[in-house]
TIZA-274043 format. One record per atom (N, C-alpha, C, O): residue in one letter; x negated, y negated, z negated. Coordinates in steps of 0.05 Angstrom, whole numbers, plus 5000, padded with zeros to 4 digits. Layout:
AXYZ ...
END
This chain:
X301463195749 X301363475748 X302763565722 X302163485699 X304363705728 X305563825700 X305464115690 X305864325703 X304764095665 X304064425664 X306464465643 X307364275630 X307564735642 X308664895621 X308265155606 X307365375612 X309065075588 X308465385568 X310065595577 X311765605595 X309165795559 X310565995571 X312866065569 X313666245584 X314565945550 X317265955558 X318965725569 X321265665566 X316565625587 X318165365613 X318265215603 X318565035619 X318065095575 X317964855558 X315864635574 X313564715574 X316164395585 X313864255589 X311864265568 X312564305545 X309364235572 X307964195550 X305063945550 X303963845530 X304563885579 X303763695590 X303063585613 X301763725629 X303863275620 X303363265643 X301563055643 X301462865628 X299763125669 X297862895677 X297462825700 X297162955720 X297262485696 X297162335717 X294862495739 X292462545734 X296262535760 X293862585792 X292462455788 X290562575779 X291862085793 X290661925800 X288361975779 X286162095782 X289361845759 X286661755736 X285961985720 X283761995710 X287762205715 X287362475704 X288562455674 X288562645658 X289962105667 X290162155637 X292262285634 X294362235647 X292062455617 X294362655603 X296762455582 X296462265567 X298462575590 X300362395570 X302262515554 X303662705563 X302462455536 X303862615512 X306062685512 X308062545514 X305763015507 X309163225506 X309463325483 X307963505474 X312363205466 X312463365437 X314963495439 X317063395445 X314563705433 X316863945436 X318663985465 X320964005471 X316163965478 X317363905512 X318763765519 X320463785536 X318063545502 X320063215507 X317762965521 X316562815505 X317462945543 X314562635541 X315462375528 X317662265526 X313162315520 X313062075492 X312961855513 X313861635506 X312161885535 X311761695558 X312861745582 X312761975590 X314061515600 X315161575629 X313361565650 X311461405650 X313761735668 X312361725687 X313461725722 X315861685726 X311861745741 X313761675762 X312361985771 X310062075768 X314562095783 X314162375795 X315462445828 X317862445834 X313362475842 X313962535871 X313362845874 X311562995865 X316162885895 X316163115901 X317863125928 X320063005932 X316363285944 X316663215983 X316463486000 X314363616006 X319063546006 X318563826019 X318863666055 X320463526067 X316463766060 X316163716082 X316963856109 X316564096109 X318363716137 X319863886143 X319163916176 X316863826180 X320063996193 X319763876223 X318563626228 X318963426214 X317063636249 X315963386256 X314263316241 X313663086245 X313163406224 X310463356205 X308363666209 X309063896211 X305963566208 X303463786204 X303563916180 X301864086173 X305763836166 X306363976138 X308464186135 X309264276113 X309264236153 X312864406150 X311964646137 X309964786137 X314564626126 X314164846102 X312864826077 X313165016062 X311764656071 X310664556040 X311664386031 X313064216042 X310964436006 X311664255980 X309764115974 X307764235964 X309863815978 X307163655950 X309063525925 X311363425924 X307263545908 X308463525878 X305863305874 X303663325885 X306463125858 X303962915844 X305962775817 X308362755823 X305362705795 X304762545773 X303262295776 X300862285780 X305062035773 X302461795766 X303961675741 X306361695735 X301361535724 X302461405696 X303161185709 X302361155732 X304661015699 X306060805698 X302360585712 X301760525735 X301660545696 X299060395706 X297960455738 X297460295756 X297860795739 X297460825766 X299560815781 X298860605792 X301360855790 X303260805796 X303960385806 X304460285827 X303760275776 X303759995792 X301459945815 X301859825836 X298460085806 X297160025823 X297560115848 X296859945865 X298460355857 X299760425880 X300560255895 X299360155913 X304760175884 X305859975899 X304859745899 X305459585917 X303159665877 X300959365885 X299759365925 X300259215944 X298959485923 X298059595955 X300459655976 X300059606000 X301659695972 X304159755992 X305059366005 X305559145995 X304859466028 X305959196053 X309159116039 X309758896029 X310559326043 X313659236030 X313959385999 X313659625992 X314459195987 X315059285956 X317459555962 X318959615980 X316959655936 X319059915939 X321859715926 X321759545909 X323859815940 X327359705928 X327459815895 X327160035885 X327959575884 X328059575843 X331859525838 X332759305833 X332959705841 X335559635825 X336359705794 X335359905783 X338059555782 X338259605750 X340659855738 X343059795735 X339860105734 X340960195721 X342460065703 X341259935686 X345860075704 X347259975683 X347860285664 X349060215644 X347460485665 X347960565639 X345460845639 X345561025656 X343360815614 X341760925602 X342261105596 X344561135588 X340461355596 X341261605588 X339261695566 X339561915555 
END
């Protein structure tokens, strides 16, 4: 979940799962996180919405720990 200030600056976001908040300095995060976001379309009981969720890195492994097929890991060759 991510919240912002009032002039749109991130200011913090927190993990869905576990609720821990993770640190934003000057609307920069000190930490990565994995962020899903799913507009749902035809053919789902969802059309027309948006779900948004936050997981920390911890929740997050524990997620795809559970998953039947691992998610595809390729290597970024250049960092931003």
């Amino acid at each position: 979940m991510r919240e912002y200030d009032s002039a749109g600056k991130l200011a913090r976001v927190v993990c869905n799962q576990c609720g821990r908040s993770l640190e934003v300095k000057n609307g920069v995060p000190t930490i990565d996180w994995f962020a899903a976001d799913k507009e749902w379309g035809f053919f789902s009981d969802k059309d027309g919405q948006i779900h948004s969720f936050d997981l920390c890195e911890e929740c997050y492994n524990q997620l795809v720990s559970g998953l039947k097929i691992a998610p595809s890991v390729r290597e970024q060759t250049e960092l931003v």
